[in-house]
C-alpha positions as a Markdown table, in Angstrom:
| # | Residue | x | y | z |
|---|---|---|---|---|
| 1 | Unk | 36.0 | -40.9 | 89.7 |
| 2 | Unk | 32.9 | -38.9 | 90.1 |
| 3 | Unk | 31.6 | -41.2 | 87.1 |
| 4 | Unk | 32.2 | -44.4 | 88.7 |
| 5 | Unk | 31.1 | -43.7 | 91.6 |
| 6 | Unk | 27.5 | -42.7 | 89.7 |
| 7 | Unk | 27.5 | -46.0 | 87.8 |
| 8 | Unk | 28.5 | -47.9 | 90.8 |
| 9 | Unk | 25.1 | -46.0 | 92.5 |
| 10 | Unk | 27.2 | -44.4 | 95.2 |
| 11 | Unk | 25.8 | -41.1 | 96.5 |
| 12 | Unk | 30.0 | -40.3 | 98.3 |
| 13 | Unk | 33.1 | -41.4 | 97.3 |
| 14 | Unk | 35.3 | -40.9 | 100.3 |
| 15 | Unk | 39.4 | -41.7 | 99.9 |
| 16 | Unk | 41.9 | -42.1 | 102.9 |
| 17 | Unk | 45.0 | -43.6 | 101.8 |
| 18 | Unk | 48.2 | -41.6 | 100.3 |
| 19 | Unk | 47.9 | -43.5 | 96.8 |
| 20 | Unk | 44.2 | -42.8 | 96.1 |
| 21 | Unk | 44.0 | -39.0 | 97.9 |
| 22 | Unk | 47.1 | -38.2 | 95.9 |
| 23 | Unk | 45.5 | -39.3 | 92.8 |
| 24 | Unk | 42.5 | -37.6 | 93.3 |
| 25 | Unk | 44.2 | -34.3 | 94.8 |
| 26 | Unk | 47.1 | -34.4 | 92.3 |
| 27 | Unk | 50.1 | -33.9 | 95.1 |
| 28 | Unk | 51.4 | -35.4 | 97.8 |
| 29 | Unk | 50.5 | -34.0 | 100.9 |
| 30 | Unk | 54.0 | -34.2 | 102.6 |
| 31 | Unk | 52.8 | -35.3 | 106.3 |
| 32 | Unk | 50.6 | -37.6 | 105.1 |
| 33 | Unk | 53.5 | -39.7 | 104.1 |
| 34 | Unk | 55.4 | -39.4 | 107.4 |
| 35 | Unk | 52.7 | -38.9 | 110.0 |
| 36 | Unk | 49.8 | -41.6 | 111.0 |
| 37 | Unk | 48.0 | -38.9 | 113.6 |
| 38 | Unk | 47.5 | -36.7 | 110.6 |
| 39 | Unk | 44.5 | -37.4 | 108.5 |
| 40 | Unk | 44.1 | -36.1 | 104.4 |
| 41 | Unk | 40.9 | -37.0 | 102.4 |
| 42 | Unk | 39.0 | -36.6 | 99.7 |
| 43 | Unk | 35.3 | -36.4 | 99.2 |
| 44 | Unk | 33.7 | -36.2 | 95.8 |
| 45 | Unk | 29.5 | -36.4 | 96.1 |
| 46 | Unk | 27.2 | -35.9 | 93.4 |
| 47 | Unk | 27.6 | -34.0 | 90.6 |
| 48 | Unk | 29.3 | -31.2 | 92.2 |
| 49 | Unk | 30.7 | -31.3 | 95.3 |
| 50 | Unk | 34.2 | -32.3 | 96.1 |
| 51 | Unk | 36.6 | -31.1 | 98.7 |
| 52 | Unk | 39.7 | -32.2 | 100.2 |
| 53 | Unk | 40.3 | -32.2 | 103.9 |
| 54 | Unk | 43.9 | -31.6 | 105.6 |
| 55 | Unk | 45.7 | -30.5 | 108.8 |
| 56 | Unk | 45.8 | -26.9 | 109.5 |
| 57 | Unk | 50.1 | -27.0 | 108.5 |
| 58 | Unk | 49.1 | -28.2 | 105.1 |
| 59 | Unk | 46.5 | -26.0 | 104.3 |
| 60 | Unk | 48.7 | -22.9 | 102.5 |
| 61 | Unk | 50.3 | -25.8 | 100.7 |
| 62 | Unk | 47.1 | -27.5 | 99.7 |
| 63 | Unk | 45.2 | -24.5 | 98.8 |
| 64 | Unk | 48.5 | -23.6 | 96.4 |
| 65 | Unk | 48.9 | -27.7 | 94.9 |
| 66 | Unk | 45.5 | -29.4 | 94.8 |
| 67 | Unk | 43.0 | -29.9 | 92.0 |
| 68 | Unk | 40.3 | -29.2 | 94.8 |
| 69 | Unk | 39.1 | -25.9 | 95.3 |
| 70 | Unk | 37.3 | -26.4 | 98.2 |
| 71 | Unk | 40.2 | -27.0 | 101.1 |
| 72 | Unk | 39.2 | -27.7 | 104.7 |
| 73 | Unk | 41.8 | -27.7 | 107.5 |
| 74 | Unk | 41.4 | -28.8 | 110.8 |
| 75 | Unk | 43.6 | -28.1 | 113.9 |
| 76 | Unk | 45.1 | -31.9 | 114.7 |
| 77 | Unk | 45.1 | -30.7 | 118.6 |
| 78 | Unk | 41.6 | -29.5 | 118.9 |
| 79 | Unk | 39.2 | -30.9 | 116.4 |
| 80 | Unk | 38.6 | -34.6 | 115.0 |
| 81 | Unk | 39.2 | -34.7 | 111.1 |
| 82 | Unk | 36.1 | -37.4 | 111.1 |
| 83 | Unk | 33.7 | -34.7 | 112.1 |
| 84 | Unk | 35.3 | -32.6 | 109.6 |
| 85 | Unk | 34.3 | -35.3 | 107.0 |
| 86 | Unk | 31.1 | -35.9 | 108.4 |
| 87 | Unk | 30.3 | -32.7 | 108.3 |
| 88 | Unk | 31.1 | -32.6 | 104.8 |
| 89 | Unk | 29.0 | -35.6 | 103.9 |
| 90 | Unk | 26.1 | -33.6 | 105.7 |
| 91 | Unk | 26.5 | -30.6 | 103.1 |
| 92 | Unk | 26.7 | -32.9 | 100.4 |
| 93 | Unk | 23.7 | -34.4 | 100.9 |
| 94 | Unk | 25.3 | -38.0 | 101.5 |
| 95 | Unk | 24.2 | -38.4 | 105.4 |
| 96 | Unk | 21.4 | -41.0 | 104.2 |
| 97 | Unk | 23.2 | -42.6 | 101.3 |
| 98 | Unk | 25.5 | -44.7 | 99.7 |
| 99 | Unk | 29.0 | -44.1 | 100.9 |
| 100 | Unk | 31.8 | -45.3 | 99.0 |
| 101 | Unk | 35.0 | -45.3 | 101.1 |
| 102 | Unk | 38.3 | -46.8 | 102.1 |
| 103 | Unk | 37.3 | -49.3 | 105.0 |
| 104 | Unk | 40.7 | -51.4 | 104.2 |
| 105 | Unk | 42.4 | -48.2 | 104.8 |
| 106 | Unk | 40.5 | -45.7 | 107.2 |
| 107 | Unk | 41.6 | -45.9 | 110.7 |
| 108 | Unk | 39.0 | -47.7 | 113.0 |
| 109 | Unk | 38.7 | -45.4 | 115.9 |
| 110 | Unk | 37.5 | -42.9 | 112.8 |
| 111 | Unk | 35.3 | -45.1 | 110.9 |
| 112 | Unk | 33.6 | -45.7 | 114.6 |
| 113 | Unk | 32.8 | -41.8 | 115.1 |
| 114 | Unk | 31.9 | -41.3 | 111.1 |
| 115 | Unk | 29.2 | -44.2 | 111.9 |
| 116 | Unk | 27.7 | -42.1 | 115.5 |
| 117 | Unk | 27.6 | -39.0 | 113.2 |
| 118 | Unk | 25.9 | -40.9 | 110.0 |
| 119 | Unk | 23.6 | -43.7 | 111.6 |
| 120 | Unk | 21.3 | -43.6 | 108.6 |
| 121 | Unk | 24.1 | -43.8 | 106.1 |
| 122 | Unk | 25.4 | -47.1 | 104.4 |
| 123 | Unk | 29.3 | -47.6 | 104.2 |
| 124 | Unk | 31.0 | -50.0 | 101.4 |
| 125 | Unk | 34.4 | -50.9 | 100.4 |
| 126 | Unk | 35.8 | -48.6 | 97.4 |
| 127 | Unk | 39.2 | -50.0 | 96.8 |
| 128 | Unk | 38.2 | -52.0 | 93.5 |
| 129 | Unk | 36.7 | -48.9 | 92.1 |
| 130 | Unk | 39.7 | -46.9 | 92.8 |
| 131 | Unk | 42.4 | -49.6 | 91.4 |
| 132 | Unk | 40.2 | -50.3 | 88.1 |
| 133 | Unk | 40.2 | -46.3 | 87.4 |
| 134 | Unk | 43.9 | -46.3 | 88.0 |
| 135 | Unk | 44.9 | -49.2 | 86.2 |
| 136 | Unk | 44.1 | -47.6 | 82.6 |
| 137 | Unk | 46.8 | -44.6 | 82.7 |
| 138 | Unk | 46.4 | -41.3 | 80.8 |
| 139 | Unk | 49.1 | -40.5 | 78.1 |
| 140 | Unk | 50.4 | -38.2 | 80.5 |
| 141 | Unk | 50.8 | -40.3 | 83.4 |
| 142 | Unk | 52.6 | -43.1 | 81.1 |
| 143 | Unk | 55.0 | -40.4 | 80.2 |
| 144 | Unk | 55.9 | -39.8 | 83.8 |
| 145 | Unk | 56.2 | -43.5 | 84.4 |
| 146 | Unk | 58.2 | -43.6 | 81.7 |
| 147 | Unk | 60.5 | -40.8 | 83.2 |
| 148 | Unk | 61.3 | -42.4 | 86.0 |
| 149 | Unk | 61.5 | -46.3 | 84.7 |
| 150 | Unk | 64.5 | -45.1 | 82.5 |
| 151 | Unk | 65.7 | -43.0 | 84.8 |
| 152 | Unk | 65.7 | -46.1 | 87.6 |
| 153 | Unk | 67.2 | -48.2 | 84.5 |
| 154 | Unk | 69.9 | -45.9 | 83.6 |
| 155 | Unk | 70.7 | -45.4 | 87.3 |
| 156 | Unk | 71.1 | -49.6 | 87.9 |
| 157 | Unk | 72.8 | -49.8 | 84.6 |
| 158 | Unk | 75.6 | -47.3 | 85.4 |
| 159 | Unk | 76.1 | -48.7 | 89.1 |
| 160 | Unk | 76.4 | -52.5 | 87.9 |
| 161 | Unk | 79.7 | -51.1 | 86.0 |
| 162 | Unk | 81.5 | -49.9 | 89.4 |
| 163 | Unk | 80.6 | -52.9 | 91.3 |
| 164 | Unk | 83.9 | -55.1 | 92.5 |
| 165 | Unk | 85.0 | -57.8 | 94.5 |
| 166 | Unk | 85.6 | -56.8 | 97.9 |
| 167 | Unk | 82.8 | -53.9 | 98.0 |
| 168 | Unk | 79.9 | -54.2 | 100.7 |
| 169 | Unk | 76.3 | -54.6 | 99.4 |
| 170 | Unk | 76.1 | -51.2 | 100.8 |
| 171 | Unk | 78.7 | -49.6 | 99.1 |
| 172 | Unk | 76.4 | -50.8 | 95.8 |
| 173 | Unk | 73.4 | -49.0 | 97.4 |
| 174 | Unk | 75.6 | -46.0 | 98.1 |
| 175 | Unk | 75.8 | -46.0 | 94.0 |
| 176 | Unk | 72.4 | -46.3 | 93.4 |
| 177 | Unk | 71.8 | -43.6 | 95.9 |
| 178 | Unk | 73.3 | -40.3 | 94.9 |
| 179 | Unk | 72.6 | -41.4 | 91.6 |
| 180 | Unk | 68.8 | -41.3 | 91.9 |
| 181 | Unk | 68.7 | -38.5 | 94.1 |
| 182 | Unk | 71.1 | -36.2 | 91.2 |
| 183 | Unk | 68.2 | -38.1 | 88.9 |
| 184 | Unk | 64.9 | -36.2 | 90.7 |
| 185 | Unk | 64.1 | -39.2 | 93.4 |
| 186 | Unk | 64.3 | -38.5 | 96.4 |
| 187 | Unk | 61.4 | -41.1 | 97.7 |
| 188 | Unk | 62.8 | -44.4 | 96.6 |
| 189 | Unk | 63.6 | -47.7 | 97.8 |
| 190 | Unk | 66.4 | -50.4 | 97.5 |
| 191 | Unk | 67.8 | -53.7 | 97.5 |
| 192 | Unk | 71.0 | -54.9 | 97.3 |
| 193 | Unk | 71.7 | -58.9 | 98.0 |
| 194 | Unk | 75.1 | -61.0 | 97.4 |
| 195 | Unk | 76.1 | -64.3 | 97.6 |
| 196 | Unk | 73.1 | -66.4 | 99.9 |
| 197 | Unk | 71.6 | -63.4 | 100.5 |
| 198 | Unk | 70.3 | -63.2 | 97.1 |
| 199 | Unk | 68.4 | -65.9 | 97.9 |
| 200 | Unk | 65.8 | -63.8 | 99.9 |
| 201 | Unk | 63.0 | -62.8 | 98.2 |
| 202 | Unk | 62.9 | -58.8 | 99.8 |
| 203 | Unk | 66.5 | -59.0 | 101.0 |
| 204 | Unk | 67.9 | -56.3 | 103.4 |
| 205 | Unk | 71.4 | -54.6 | 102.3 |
| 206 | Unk | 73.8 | -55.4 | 104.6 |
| 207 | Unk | 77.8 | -55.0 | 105.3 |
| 208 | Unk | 78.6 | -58.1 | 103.1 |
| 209 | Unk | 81.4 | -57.9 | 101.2 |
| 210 | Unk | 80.8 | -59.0 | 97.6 |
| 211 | Unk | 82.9 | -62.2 | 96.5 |
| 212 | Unk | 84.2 | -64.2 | 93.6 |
| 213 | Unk | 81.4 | -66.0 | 92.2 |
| 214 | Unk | 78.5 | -64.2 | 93.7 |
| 215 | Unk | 75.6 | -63.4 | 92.3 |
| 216 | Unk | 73.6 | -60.2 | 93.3 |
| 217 | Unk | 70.4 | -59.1 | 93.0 |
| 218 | Unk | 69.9 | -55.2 | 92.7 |
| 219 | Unk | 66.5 | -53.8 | 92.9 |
| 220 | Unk | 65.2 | -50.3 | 92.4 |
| 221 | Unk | 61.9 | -48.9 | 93.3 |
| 222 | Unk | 61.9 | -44.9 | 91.8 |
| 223 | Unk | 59.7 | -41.7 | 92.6 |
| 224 | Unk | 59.6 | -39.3 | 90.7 |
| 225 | Unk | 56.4 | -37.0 | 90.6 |
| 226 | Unk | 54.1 | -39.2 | 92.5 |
| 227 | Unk | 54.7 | -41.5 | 89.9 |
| 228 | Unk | 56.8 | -45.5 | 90.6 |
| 229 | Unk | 59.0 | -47.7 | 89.2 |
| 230 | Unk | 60.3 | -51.4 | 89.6 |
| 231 | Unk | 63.1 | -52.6 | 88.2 |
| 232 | Unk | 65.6 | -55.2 | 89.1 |
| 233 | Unk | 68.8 | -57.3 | 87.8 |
| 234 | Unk | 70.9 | -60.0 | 88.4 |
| 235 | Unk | 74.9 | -59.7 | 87.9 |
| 236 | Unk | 77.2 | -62.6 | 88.6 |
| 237 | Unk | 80.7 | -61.7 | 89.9 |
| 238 | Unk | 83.2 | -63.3 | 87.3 |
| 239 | Unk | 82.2 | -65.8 | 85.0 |
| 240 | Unk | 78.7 | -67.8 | 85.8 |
| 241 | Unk | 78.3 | -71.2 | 85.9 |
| 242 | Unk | 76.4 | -73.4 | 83.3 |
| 243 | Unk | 73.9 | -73.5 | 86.6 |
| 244 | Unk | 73.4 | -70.5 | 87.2 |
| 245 | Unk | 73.7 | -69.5 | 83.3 |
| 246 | Unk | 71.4 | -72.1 | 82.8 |
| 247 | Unk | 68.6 | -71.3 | 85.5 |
| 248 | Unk | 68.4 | -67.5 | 84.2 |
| 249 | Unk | 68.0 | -68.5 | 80.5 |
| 250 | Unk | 64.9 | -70.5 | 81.8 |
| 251 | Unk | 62.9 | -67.5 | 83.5 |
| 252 | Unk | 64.2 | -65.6 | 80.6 |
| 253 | Unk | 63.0 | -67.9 | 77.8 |
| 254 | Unk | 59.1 | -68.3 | 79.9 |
| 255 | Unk | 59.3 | -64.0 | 80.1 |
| 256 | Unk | 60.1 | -63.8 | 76.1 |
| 257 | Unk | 56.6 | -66.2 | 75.9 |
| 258 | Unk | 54.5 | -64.2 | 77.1 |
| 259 | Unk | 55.9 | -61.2 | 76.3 |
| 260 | Unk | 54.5 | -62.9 | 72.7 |
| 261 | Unk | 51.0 | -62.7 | 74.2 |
| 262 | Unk | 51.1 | -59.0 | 75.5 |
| 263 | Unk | 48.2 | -56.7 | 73.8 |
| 264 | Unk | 44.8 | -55.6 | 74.5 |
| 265 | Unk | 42.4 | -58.6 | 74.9 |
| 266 | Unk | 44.7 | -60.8 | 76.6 |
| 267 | Unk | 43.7 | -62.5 | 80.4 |
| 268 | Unk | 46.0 | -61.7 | 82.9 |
| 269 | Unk | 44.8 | -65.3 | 84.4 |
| 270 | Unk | 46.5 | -66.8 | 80.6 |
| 271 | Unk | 49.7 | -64.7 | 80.8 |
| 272 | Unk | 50.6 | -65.9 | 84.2 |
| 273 | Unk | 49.3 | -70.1 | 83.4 |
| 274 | Unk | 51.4 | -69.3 | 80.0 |
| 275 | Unk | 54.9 | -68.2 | 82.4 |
| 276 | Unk | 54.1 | -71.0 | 84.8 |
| 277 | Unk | 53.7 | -73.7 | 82.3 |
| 278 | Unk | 57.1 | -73.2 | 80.4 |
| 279 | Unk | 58.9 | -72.9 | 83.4 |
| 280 | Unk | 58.0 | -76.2 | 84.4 |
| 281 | Unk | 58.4 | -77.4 | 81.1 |
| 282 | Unk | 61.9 | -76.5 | 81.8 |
| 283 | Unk | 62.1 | -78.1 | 85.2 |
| 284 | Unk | 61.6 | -75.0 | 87.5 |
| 285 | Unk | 58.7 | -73.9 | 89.8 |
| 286 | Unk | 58.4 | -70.6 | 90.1 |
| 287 | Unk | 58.8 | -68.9 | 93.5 |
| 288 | Unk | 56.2 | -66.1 | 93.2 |
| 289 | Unk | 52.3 | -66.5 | 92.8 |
| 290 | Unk | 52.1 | -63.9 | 90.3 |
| 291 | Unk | 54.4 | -63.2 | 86.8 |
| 292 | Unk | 54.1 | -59.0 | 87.4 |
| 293 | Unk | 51.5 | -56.2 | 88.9 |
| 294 | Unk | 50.4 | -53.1 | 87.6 |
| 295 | Unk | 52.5 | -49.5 | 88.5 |
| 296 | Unk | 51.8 | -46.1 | 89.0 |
| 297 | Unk | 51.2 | -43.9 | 92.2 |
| 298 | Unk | 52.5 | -47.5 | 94.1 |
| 299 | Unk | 54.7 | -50.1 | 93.4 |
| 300 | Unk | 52.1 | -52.9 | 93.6 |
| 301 | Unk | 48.8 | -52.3 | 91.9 |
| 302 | Unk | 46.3 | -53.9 | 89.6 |
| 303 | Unk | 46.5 | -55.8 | 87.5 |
| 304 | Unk | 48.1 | -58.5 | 89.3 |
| 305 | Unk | 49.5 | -61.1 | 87.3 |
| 306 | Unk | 48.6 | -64.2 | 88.5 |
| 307 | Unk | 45.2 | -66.9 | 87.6 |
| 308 | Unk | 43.3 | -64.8 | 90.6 |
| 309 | Unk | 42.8 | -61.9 | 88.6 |
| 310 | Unk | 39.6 | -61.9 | 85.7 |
| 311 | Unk | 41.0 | -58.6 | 84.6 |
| 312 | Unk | 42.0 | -57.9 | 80.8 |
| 313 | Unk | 44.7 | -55.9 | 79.3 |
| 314 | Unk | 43.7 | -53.0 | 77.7 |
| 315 | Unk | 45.7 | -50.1 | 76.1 |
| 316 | Unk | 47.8 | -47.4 | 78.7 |
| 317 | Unk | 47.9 | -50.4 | 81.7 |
| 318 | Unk | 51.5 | -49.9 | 82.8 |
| 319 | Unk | 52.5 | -53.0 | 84.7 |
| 320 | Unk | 56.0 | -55.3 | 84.8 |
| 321 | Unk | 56.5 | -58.2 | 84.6 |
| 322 | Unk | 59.1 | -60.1 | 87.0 |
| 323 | Unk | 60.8 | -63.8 | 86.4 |
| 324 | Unk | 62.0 | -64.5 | 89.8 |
| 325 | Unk | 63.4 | -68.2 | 91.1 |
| 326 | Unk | 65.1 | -68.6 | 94.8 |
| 327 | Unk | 67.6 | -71.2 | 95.7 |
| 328 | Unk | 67.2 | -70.4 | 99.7 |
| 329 | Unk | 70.3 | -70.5 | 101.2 |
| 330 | Unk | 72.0 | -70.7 | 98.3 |
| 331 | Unk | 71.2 | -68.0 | 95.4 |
| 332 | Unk | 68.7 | -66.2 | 93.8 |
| 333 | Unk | 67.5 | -65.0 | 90.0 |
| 334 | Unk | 65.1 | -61.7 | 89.2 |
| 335 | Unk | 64.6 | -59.9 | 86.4 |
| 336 | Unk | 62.1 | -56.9 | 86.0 |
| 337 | Unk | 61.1 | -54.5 | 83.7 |
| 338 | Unk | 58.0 | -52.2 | 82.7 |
| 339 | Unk | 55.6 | -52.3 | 80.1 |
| 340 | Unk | 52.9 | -50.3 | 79.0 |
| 341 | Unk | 49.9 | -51.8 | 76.4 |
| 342 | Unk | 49.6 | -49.8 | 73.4 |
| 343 | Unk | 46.8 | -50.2 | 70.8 |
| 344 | Unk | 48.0 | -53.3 | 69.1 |
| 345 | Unk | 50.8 | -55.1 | 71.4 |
| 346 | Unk | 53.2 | -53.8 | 74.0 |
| 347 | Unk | 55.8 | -50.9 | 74.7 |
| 348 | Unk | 58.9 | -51.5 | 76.4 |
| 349 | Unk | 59.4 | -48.9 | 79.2 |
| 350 | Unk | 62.7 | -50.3 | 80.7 |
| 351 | Unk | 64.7 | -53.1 | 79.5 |
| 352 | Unk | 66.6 | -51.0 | 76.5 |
| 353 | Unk | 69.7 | -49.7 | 78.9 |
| 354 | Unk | 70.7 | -52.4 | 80.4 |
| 355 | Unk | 70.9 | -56.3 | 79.8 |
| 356 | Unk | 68.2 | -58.2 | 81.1 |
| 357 | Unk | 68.3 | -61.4 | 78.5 |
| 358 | Unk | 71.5 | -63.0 | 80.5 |
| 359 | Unk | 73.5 | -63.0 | 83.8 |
| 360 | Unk | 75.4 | -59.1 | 83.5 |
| 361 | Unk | 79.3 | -60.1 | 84.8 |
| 362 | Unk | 80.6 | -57.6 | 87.1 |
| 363 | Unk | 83.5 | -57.1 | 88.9 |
């Protein structure tokens, strides 16, 4: 980071949000999570100087976890963490410069009182800087990514099997739930949707009971070490129809496509036209604007797969890829798995447990 922000000809590089402190820092800090009066950041500066600044309750813990050596608490009832930082920025020798730092992110009322302390400094927006650096993934973070993408996979595939007529959508989430937790994840999200309420995009999980002839839509989003998965599958209860067979084998047949084109060199912006164009060869438009996004400390990073996007694939981007058509009102179809670019093609991270080429009959 301390590299980019030198090429990028910032004198501070100045990080607010949970994703980008917690890869810089290395760990979570646990209120920052849970508690939007609490403030943690980062500040790397030069060559040299980097500290990390927390509330006085996380400052044992921080001292103990971080990669930073140089930990600065401040009491949350007494002092303002933005003249903590400002003060930092002072030390560092930034007060004039180039400031690098989360403006899409950082509360206002703090950004207001950074600018009375630093008149003389000039703020920009870092969050490209921070998404291109964590786009390409070290070996060791693709090994925790792939920790929890199979362990998200072997979760969903296990509690497809129990699922049966007459069970709420939230008796299927009660599955997924102990079984994730027993897994290592304890900070995940769900979705469970039956019947028409698989036909909402981000469906809730409600007290419907599963019927005949449903289909479902199960999605998992794992934790595990700071680290995220996405995964998702569609079940039909009993036999499917040739419709809804047929729709499925559509998105599946545009996925295998580009799955064809997946290796270093390859536009995001020609993967995504590619997925659009066969599944309007085959009479469907699909519903999102994007094929897949990248993965790693959140759910939803770059790249983004969609024509928007001038990035490239290039070996250790981790990223899924997500074949998704809704028939509001009526029924819905999603598949997702994760990928990770090697040096000459692709790697499957999930997609090996449990079937995601055809409609999985349950119940």
């Amino acid at each position: 980071m301390r590299a980019r922000a030198r090429e990028a000809g910032y004198d501070a590089l100045v990080a607010f949000s949970q994703d980008n402190v917690t890869y810089t820092a290395g760990f979570l800090v646990p209120s920052h999570a849970t508690n939007r009066f609490r403030r943690t950041i980062t500040v790397i500066a030069g060559d040299t100087f980097a500290c990390e600044i927390v509330v006085s309750v996380e400052e044992k813990q921080a001292i103990a976890r971080s990669r930073f050596r140089d930990i600065r608490a401040y009491d949350q009832f007494s002092e303002n963490p933005a003249d903590v930082l400002a003060d930092a920025l002072i030390e560092a020798g930034a007060a004039k410069g180039q400031i690098a730092i989360e403006l899409d992110y950082m509360p206002a009322i703090d950004f207001l009182h950074l600018k009375r302390r630093l008149p003389d400094a000039t703020f920009v927006e870092c969050k490209e800087l921070y998404f291109r650096a964590r786009m390409i993934k070290t070996d060791e973070e693709v090994g925790i990514i792939r920790k929890v993408g199979l362990l998200t996979e072997q979760v969903m595939h296990e509690a497809i099997k129990d699922i049966r007529v007459g069970m709420t959508e939230i008796d299927v989430a009660r599955f997924l739930v102990d079984r994730m937790i027993a897994g290592g994840s304890t900070n995940f999200k769900y979705r469970v949707g039956s019947g028409v309420n698989s036909s909402i995009t981000n469906c809730g999980t409600t007290h419907k009971k599963i019927e005949a002839g449903d289909i479902i839509r199960i999605e998992v989003l794992g934790d595990l070490d700071n680290y995220r998965s996405n995964v998702t599958r569609t079940a039909v209860v009993g036999k499917p129809t040739e419709r809804q067979r047929s729709v499925l084998a559509k998105l599946i047949q545009a996925r295998e496509i580009c799955k064809t084109m997946l290796k270093p060199g390859t536009p995001v912006s020609e993967l995504y036209r590619a997925y659009v164009a066969a599944c309007r060869q085959n009479g469907i438009e699909p519903t999102l604007r994007f094929l897949g996004h990248g993965i790693g400390q959140t759910i939803h990073e770059e790249p983004y797969i969609t024509d928007t996007r001038d990035i490239v694939l290039e070996r250790n981007i981790t990223f899924t890829m997500e074949p998704l058509y809704m028939m509001p009102g009526e029924m819905g179809f999603h598949v997702e798995d994760m990928y990770v670019v090697t040096a000459d093609g692709y790697d499957t991270i999930t997609g090996n447990i449990s079937n995601n080429d055809e409609l999985i009959e349950v119940g």
